[in-house]
C-alpha positions as CSV (number, residue, x, y, z in Angstrom):
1,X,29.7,79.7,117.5
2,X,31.1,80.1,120.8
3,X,30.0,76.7,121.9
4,X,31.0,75.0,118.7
5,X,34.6,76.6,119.4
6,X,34.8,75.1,123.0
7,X,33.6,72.1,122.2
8,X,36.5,71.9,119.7
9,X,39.0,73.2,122.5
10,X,38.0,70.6,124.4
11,X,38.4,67.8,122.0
12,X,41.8,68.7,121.4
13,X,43.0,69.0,124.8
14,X,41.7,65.6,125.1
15,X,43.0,64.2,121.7
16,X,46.7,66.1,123.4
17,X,46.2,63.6,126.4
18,X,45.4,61.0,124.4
19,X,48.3,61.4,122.4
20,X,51.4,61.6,125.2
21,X,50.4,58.4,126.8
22,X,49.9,56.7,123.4
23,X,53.5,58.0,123.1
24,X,54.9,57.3,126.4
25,X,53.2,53.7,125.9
26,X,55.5,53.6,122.8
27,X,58.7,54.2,124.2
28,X,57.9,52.2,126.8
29,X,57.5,49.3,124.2
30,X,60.7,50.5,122.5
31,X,62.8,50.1,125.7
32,X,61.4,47.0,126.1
33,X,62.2,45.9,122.4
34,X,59.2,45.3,121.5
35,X,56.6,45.8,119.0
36,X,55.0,49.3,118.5
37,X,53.7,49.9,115.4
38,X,50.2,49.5,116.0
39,X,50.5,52.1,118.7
40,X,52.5,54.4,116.1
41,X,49.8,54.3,113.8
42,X,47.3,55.2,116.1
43,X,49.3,58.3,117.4
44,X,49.6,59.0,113.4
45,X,45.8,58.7,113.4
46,X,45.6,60.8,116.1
47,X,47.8,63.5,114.5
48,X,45.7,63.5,111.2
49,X,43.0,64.2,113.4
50,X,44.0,67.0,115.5
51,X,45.1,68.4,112.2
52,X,41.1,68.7,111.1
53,X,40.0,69.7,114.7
54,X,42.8,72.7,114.4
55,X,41.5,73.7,110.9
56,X,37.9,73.9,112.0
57,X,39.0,75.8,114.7
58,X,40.7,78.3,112.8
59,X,38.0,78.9,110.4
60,X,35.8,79.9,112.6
61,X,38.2,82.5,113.6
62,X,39.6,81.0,117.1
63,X,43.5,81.7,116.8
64,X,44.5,81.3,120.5
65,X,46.7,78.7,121.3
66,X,45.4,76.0,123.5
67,X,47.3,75.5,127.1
68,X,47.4,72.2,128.3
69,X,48.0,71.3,132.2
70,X,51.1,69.0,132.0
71,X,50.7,68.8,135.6
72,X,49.3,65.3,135.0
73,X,51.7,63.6,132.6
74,X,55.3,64.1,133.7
75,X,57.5,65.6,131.1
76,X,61.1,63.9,130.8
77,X,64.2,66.1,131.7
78,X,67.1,66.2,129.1
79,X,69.9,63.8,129.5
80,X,73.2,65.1,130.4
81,X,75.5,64.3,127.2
82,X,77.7,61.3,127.6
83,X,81.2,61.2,127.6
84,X,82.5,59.4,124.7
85,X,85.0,57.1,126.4
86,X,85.9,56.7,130.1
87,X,89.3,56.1,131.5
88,X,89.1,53.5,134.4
89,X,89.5,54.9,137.9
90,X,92.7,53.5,139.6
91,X,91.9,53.5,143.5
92,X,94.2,51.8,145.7
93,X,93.3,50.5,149.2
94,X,96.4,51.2,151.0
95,X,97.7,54.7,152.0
96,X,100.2,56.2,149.2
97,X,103.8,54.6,149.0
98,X,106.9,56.5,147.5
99,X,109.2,53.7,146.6
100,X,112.0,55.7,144.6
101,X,112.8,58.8,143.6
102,X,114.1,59.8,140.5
103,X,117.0,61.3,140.2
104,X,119.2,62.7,137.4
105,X,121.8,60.6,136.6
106,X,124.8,63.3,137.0
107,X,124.7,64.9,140.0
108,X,128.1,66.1,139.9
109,X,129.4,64.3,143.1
110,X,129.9,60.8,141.3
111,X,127.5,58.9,143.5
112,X,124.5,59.6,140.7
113,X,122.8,60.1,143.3
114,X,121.4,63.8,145.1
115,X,123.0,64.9,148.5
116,X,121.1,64.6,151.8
117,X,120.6,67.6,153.3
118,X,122.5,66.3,156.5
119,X,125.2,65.8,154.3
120,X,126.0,68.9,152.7
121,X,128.2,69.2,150.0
């Protein structure tokens, strides 16, 4: 029974394998807009499968769960959410200009403008 159980281990780490670069050969044909439902019927193939492989498995009272090295197929990192909109970056090339400053337009000393502080009041 023992060999029967590995034998089905090792089908389904295969089947596993088999299965991620089915699916990363699908969104590579989805990026690329291009048909892929051959290869999505084939993963669905593949699913039914490891479905019977695990049953069997379980009946003859193997309940561990089954490690698989994903050393081999890289695993994609979440993406950052994206901002909804972006407001446009105004840069200028030039160091900063102050061309007027404004001012209140009673200043009490009927020039509507402010005092220097050379001038005093």
């Amino acid at each position: 029974m023992d060999n029967r159980t590995n034998e089905i281990r090792k089908r389904i780490r295969a089947l596993r394998a088999s299965m991620l670069e089915a699916e990363a050969v699908m969104h590579e044909q989805i990026n690329r807009d291009e048909e892929c439902s051959f290869v999505a019927g084939e993963i669905l193939k593949m699913c039914a499968v490891m479905s019977v492989l695990i049953r069997e498995k379980e009946s003859l009272g193997d309940r561990e769960p089954i490690l698989v090295d994903g050393s081999f197929l890289p695993r994609r990192l979440p993406m950052a959410p994206r901002p909804l909109a972006l407001r446009p970056v105004k840069r200028s090339l030039g160091a900063r200009r102050t061309t007027c400053r404004m001012t209140p337009p009673n200043t009490g000393n009927g020039t509507g403008r402010q005092p220097l502080p050379s001038e005093g009041r």
